[in-house]
DRENTI-43160 format. One record per atom (N, C-alpha, C, O, CB): residue number from 1; residue in three letters; chain; atom name; x, y, z. Coordinates in nm, 3 decimals. Glycine has a CB too. Example, Ala and Ser with C-alpha at 12.3 -4.5 7.8 and 13.67 -1.06 7.14 Angstrom:
// DRENTI-43160
1:ALA:A:N:1.319:-0.569:0.780
1:ALA:A:CA:1.230:-0.450:0.780
1:ALA:A:C:1.320:-0.330:0.780
1:ALA:A:O:1.424:-0.332:0.846
1:ALA:A:CB:1.131:-0.447:0.905
2:SER:A:N:1.285:-0.225:0.708
2:SER:A:CA:1.367:-0.106:0.714
2:SER:A:C:1.290:0.003:0.787
2:SER:A:O:1.341:0.114:0.804
2:SER:A:CB:1.408:-0.060:0.572
// end
This chain:
// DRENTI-43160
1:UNK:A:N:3.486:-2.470:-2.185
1:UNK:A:CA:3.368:-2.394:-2.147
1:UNK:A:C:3.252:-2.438:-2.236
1:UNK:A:O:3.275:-2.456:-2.356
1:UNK:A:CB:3.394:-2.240:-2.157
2:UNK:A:N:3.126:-2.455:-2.186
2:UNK:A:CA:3.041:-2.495:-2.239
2:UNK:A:C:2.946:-2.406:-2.328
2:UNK:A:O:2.897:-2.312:-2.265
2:UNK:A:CB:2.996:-2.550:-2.155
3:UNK:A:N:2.911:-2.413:-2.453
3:UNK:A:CA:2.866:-2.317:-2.552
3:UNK:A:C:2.735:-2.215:-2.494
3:UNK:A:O:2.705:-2.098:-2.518
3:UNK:A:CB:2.821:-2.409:-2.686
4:UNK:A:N:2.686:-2.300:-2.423
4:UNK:A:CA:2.534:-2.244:-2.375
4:UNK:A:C:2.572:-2.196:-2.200
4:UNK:A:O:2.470:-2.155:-2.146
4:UNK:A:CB:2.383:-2.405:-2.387
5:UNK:A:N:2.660:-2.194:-2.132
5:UNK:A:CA:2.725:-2.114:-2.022
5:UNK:A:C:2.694:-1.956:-2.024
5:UNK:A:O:2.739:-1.908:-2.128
5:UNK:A:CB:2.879:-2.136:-2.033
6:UNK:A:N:2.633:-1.859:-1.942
6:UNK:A:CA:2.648:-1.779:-1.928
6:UNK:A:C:2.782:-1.694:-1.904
6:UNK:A:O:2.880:-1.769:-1.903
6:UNK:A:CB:2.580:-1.787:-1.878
7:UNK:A:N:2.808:-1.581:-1.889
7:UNK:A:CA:2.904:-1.497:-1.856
7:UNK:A:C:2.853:-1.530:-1.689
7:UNK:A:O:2.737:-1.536:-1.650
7:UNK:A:CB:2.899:-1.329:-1.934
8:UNK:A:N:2.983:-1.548:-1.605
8:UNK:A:CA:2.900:-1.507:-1.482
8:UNK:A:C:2.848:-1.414:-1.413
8:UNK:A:O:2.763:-1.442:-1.329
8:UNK:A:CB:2.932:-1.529:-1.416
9:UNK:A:N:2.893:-1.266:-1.440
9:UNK:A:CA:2.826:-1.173:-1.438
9:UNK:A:C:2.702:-1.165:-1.458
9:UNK:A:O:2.624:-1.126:-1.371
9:UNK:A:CB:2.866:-1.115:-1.490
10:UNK:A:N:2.662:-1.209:-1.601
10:UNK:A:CA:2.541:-1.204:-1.653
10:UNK:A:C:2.460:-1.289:-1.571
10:UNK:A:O:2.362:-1.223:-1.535
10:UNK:A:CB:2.540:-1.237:-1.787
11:UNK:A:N:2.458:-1.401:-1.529
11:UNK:A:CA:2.371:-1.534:-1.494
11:UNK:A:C:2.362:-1.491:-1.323
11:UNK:A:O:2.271:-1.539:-1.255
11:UNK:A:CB:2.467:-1.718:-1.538
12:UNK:A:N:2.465:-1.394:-1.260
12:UNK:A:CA:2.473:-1.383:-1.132
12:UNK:A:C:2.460:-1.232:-1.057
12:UNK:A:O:2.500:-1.185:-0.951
12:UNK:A:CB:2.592:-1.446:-1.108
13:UNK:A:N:2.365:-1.174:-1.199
13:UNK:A:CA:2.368:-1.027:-1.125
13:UNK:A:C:2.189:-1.013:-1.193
13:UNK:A:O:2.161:-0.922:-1.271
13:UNK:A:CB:2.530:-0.875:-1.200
14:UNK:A:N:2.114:-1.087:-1.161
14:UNK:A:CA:1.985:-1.055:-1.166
14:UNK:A:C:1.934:-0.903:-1.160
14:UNK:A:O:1.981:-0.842:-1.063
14:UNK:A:CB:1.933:-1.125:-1.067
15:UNK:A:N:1.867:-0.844:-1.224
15:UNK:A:CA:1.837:-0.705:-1.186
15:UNK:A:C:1.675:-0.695:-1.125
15:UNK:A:O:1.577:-0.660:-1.192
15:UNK:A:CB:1.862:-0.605:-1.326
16:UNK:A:N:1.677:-0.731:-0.993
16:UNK:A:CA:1.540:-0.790:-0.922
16:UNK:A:C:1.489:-0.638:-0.833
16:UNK:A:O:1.561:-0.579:-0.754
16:UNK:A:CB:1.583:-0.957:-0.790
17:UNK:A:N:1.365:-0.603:-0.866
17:UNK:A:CA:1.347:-0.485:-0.795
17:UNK:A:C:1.205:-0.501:-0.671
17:UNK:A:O:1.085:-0.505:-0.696
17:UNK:A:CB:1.321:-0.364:-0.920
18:UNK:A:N:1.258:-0.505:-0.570
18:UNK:A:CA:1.100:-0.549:-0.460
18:UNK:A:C:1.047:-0.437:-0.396
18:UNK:A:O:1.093:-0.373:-0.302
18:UNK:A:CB:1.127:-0.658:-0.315
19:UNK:A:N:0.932:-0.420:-0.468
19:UNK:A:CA:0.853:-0.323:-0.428
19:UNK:A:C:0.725:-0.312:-0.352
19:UNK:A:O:0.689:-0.414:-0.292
19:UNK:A:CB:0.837:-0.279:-0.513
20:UNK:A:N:0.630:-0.180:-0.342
20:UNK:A:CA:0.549:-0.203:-0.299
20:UNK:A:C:0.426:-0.224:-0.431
20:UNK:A:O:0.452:-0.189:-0.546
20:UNK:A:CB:0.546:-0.111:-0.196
21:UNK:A:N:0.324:-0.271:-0.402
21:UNK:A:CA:0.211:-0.312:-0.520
21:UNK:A:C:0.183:-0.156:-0.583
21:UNK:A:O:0.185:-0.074:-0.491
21:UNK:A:CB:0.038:-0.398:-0.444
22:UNK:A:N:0.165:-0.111:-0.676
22:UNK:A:CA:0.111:0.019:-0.739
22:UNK:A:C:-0.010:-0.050:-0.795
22:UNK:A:O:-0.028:-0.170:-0.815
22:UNK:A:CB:0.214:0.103:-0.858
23:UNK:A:N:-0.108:0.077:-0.823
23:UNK:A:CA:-0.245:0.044:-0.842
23:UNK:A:C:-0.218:-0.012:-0.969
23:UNK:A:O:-0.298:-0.104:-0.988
23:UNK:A:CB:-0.355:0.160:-0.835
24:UNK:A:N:-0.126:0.006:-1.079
24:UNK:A:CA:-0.155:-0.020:-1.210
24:UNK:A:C:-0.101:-0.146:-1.203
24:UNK:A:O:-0.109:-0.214:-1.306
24:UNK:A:CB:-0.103:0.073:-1.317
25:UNK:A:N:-0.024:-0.217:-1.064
25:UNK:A:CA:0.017:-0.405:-1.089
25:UNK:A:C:-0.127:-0.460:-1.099
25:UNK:A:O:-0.120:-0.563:-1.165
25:UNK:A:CB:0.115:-0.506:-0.926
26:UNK:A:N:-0.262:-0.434:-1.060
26:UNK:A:CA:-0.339:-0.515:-0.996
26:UNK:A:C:-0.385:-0.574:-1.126
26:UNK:A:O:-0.400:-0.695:-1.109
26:UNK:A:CB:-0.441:-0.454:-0.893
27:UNK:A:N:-0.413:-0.538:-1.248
27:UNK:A:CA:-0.477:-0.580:-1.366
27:UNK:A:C:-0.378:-0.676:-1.387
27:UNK:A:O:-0.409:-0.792:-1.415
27:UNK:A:CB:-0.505:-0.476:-1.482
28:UNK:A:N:-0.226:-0.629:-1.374
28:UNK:A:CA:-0.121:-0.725:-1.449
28:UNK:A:C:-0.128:-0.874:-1.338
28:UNK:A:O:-0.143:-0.991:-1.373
28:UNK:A:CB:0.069:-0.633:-1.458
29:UNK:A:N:-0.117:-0.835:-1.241
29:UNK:A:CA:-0.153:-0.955:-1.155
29:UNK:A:C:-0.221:-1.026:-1.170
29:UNK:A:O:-0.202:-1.140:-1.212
29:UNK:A:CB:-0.183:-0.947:-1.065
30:UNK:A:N:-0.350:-0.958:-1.129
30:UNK:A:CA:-0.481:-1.050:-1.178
30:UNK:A:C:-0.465:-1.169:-1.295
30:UNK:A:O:-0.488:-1.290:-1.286
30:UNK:A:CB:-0.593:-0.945:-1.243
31:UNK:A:N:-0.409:-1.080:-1.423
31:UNK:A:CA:-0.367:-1.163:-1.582
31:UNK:A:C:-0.294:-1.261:-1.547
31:UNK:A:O:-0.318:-1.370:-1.598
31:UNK:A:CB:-0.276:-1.081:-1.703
32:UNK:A:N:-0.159:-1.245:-1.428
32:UNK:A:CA:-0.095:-1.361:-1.440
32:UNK:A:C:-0.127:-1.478:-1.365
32:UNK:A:O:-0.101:-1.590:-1.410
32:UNK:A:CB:0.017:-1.338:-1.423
33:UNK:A:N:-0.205:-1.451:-1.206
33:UNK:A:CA:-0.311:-1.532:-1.139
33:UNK:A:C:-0.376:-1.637:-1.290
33:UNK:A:O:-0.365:-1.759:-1.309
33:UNK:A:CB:-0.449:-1.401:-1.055
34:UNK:A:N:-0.432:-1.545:-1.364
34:UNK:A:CA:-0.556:-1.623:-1.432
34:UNK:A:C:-0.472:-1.735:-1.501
34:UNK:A:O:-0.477:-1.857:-1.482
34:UNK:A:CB:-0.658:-1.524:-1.553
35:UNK:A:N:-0.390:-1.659:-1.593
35:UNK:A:CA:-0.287:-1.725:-1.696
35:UNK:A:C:-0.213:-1.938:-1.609
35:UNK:A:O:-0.193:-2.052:-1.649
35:UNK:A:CB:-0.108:-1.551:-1.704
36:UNK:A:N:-0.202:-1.843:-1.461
36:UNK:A:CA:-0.098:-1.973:-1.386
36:UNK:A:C:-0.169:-2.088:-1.348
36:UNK:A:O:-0.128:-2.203:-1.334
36:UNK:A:CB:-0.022:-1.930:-1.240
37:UNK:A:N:-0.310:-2.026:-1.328
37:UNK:A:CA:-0.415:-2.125:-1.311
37:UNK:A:C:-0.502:-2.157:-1.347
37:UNK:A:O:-0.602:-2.194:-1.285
37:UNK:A:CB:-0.452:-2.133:-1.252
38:UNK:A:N:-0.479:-2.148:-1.488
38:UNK:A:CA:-0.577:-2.121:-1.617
38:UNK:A:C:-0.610:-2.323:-1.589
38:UNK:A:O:-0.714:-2.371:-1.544
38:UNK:A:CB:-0.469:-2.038:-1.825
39:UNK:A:N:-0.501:-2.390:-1.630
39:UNK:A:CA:-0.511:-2.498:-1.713
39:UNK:A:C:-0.452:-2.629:-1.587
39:UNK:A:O:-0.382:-2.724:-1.624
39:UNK:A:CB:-0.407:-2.466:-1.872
40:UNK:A:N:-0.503:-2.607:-1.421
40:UNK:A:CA:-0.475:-2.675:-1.346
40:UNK:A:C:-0.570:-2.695:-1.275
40:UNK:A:O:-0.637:-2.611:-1.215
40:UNK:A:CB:-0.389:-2.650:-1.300
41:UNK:A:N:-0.594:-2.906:-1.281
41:UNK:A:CA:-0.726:-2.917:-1.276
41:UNK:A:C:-0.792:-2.923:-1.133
41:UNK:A:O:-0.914:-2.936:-1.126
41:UNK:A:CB:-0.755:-3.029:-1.350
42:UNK:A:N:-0.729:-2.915:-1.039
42:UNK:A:CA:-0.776:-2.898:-0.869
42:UNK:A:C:-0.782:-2.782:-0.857
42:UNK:A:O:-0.795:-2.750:-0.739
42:UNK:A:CB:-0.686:-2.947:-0.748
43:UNK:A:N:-0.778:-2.677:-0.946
43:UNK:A:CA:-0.827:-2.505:-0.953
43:UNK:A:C:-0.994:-2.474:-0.942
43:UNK:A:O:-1.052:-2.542:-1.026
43:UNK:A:CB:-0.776:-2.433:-1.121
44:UNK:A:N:-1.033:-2.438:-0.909
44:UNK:A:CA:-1.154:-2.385:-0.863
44:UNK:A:C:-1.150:-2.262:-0.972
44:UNK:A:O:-1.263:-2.214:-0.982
44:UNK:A:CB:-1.159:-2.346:-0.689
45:UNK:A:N:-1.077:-2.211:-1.038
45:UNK:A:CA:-1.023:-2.065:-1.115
45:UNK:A:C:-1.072:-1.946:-1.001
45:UNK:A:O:-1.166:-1.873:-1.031
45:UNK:A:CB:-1.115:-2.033:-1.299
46:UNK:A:N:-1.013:-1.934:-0.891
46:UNK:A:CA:-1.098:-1.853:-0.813
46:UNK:A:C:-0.968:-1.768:-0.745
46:UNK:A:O:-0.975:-1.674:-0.665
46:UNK:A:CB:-1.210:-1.945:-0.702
47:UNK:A:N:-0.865:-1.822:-0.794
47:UNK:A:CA:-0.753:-1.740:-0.708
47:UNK:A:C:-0.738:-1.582:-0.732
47:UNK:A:O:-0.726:-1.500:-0.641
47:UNK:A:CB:-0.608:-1.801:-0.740
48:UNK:A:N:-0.739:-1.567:-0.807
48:UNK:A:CA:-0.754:-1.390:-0.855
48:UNK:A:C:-0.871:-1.321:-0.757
48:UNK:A:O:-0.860:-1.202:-0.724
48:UNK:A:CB:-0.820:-1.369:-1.051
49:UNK:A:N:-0.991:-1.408:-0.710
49:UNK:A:CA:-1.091:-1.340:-0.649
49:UNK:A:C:-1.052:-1.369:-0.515
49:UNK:A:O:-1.099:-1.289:-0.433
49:UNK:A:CB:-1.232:-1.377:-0.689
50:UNK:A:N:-0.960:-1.485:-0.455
50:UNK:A:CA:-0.895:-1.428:-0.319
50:UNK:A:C:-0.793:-1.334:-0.296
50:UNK:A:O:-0.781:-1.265:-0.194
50:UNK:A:CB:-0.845:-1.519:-0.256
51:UNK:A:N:-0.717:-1.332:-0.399
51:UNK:A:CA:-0.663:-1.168:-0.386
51:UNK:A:C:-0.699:-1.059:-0.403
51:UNK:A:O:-0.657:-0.949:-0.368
51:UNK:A:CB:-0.589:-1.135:-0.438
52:UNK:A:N:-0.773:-1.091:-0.455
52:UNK:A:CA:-0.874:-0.915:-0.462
52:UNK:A:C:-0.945:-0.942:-0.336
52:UNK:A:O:-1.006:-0.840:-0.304
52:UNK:A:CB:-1.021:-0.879:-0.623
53:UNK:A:N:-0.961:-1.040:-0.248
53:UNK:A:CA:-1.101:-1.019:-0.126
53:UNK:A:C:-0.918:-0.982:-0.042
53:UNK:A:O:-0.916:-0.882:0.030
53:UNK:A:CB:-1.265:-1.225:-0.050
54:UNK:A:N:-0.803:-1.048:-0.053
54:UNK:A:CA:-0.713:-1.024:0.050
54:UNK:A:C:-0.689:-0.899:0.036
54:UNK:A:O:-0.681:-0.840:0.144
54:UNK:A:CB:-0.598:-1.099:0.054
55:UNK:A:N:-0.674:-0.839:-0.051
55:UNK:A:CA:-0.631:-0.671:-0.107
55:UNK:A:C:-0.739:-0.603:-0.052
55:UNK:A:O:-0.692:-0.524:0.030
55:UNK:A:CB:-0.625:-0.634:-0.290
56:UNK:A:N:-0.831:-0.597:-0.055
56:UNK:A:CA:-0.940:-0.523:0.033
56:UNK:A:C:-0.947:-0.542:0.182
56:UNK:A:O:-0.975:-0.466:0.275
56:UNK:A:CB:-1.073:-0.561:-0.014
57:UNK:A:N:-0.919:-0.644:0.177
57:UNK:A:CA:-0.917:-0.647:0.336
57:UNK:A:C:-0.766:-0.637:0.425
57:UNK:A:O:-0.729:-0.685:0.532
57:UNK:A:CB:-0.986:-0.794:0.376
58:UNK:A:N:-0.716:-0.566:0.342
58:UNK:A:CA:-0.615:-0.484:0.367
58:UNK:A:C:-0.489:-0.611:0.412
58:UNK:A:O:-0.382:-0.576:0.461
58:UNK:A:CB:-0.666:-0.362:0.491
59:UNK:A:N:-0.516:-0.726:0.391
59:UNK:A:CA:-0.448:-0.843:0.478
59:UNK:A:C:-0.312:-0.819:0.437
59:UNK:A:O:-0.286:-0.718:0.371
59:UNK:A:CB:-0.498:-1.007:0.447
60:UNK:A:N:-0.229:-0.895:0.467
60:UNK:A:CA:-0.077:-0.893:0.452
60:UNK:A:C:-0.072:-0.983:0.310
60:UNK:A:O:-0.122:-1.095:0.302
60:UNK:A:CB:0.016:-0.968:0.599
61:UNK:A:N:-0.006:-0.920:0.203
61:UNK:A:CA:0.031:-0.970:0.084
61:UNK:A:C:0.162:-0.958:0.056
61:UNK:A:O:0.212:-0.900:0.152
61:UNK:A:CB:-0.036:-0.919:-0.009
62:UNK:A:N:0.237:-0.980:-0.018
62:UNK:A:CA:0.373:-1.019:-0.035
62:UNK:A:C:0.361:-0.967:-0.214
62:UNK:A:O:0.305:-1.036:-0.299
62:UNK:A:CB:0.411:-1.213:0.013
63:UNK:A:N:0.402:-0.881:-0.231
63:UNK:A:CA:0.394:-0.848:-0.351
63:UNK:A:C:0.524:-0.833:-0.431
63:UNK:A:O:0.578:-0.728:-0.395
63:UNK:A:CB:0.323:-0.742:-0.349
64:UNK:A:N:0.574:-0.876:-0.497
64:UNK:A:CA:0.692:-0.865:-0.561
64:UNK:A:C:0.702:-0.852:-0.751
64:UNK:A:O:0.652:-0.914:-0.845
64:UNK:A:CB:0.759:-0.991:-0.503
65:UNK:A:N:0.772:-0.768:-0.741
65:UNK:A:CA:0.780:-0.681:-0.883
65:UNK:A:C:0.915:-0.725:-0.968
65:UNK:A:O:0.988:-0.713:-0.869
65:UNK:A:CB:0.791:-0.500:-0.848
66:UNK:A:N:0.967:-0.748:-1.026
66:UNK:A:CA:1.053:-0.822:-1.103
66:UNK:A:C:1.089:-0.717:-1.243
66:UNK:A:O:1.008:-0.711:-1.335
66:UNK:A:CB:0.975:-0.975:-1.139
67:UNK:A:N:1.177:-0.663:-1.246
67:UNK:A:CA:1.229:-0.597:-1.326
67:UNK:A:C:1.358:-0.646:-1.422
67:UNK:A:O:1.467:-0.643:-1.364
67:UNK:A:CB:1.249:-0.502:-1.255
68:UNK:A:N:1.361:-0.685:-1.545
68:UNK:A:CA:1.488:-0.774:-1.604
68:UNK:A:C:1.494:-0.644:-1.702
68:UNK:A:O:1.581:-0.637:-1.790
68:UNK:A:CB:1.462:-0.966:-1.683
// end
């Protein structure tokens, strides 16, 4: 068995929770938008401001919440 191997339990029971967006994700979002496309150079840095125009306009978003 290899030293750096997980338990398989551990490596195969993710604790993933999919929810709906709560008002208090939108700041944390926003942060990680900025953070992902901070330092990529065909970025416009503008993605945070199409989700906030998609979030208002009520469009279909896919929001997923991640709980470890």
């Amino acid at each position: 068995m290899l030293a750096c191997k997980k338990e398989e339990d551990e490596a195969m029971n993710p604790k993933i929770i999919i929810r709906n967006e709560k008002h208090d994700d939108v700041c944390a979002i926003t942060e990680v938008t900025v953070a992902a496309f901070k330092t990529l150079e065909i970025s416009n840095h503008t993605e945070q401001f199409i989700i906030e125009a998609l979030r208002a306009a009520k469009a279909a978003l896919l929001q997923v919440a991640l709980a470890v």
